[in-house]
N, C-alpha and C positions, 0 to 999 in steps of 0.2 A: 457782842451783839447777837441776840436771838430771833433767828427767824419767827414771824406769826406764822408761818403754815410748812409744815411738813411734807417733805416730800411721799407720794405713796406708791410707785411703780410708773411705770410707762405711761406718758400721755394719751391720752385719744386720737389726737392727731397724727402720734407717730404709727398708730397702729393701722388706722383708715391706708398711710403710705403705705405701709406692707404689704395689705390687701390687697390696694391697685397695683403694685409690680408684679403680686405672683400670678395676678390674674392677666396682665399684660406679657410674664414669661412665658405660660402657660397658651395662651391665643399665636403667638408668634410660635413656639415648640412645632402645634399644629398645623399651622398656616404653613410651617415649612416642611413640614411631611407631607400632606394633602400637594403642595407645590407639584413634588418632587415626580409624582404618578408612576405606576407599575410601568417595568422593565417589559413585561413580557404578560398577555393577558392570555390565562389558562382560562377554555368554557370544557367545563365537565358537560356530559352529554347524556341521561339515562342508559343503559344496557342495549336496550332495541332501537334507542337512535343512533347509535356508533356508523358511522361507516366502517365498515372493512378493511382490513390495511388489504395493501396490494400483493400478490401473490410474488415470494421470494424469486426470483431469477436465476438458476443453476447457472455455473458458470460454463461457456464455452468450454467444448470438447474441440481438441484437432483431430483434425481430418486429413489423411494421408492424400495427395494429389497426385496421380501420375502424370509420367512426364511423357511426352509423346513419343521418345524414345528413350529406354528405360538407362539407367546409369547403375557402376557397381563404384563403392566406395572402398578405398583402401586406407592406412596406416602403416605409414614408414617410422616402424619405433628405434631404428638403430642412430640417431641424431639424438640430441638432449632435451632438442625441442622437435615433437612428433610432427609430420608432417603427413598430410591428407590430400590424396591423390583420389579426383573423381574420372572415371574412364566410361565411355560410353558401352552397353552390354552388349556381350561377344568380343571387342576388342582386348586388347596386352597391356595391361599397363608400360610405359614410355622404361623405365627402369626395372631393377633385375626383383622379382619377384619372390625370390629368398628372404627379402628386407620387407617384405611387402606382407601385411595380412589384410584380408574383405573382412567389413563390419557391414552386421546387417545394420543401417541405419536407415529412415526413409530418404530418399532422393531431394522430397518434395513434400510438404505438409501446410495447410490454413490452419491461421491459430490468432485469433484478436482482427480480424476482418482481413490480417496480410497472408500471403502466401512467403513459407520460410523456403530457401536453398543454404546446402553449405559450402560455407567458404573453405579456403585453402588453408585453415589452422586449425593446429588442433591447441587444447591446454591443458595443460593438469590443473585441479580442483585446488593442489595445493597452493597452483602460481595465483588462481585468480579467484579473489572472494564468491563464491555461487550461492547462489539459494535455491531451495527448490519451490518451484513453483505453484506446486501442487497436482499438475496435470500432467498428460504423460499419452503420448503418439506411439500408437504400433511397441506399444508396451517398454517405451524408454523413458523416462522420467526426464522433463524440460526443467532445465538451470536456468537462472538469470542472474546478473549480477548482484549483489546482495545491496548495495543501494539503487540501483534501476527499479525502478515503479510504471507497473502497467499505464502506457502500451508500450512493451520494453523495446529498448534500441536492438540487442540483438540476444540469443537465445543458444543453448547449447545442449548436447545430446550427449551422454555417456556412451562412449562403445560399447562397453560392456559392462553389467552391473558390476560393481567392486572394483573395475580395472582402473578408476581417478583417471583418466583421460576424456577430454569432451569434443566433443566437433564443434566450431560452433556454425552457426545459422544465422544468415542475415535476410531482412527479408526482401520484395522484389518489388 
């Protein structure tokens, strides 16, 4: 049996279909991006309407403090672990002084709004992870722990450059 009529490609009607989906993929595509709205709206500004950034802030300098009556500090290195003997000035230290050397260190120093003193230990650099701070009192270079982040818990002071032993300083 033979068809009277031939098929000749795609109907009309299938085509008008196609039209209306991509036109309805397309409006929805949109709709969901326009939805969606900027993250973050950037307004550029011409050159002479900028405002100004604000002037960078150097960082805090310490400042050595005197004490109202001065102290010398010493280092007992003949232990494994140094020990830091503070004495009020003109007085002996308590033990025999052969074991004993004075580091100039400051007594007393403001650094981050605290005023720092030091405590009774000393460490090596080796025992305890330090960072340097970048600043530096009465020309000794201030350590922090190497994960402590400003305003640090406590702070440390090289007796002497190269010597790897620290005082440290806590503050008051």
């Amino acid at each position: 049996m033979e068809y009277p009529y031939a098929r000749r490609g795609t109907p009309p009607w299938a085509w008008v279909l196609i039209v209306l989906v991509a036109l309805i993929l397309v409006f929805v595509i949109w709709w969901a991006i326009a939805a969606q709205g900027p993250e973050q709206t950037v307004v550029v500004l011409p050159k002479e309407e900028r405002p100004a950034a604000p002037p960078e802030q150097p960082p805090e300098q310490p400042v050595v403090v005197e004490r109202e009556r001065p102290v010398n500090i010493y280092i007992e290195r003949e232990q494994p672990r140094p020990n830091v003997i503070i004495v009020p000035q003109g007085e002996q230290p308590p033990e025999a002084r052969e074991r004993l050397r004075q580091v100039d260190l400051p007594s007393r120093f403001r650094f981050q709004g605290k005023t720092w003193e030091p405590a009774d230990q000393a460490v090596s650099i080796e025992d305890v992870d330090l960072k340097d701070t970048g600043t530096s009192v009465d020309g000794n270079i201030i350590y922090a722990e190497r994960d402590d982040q400003p305003p640090y818990e406590d702070l440390y002071l090289e007796t002497e450059p190269g010597s790897g032993i620290c005082v440290k300083y806590t503050s008051t």
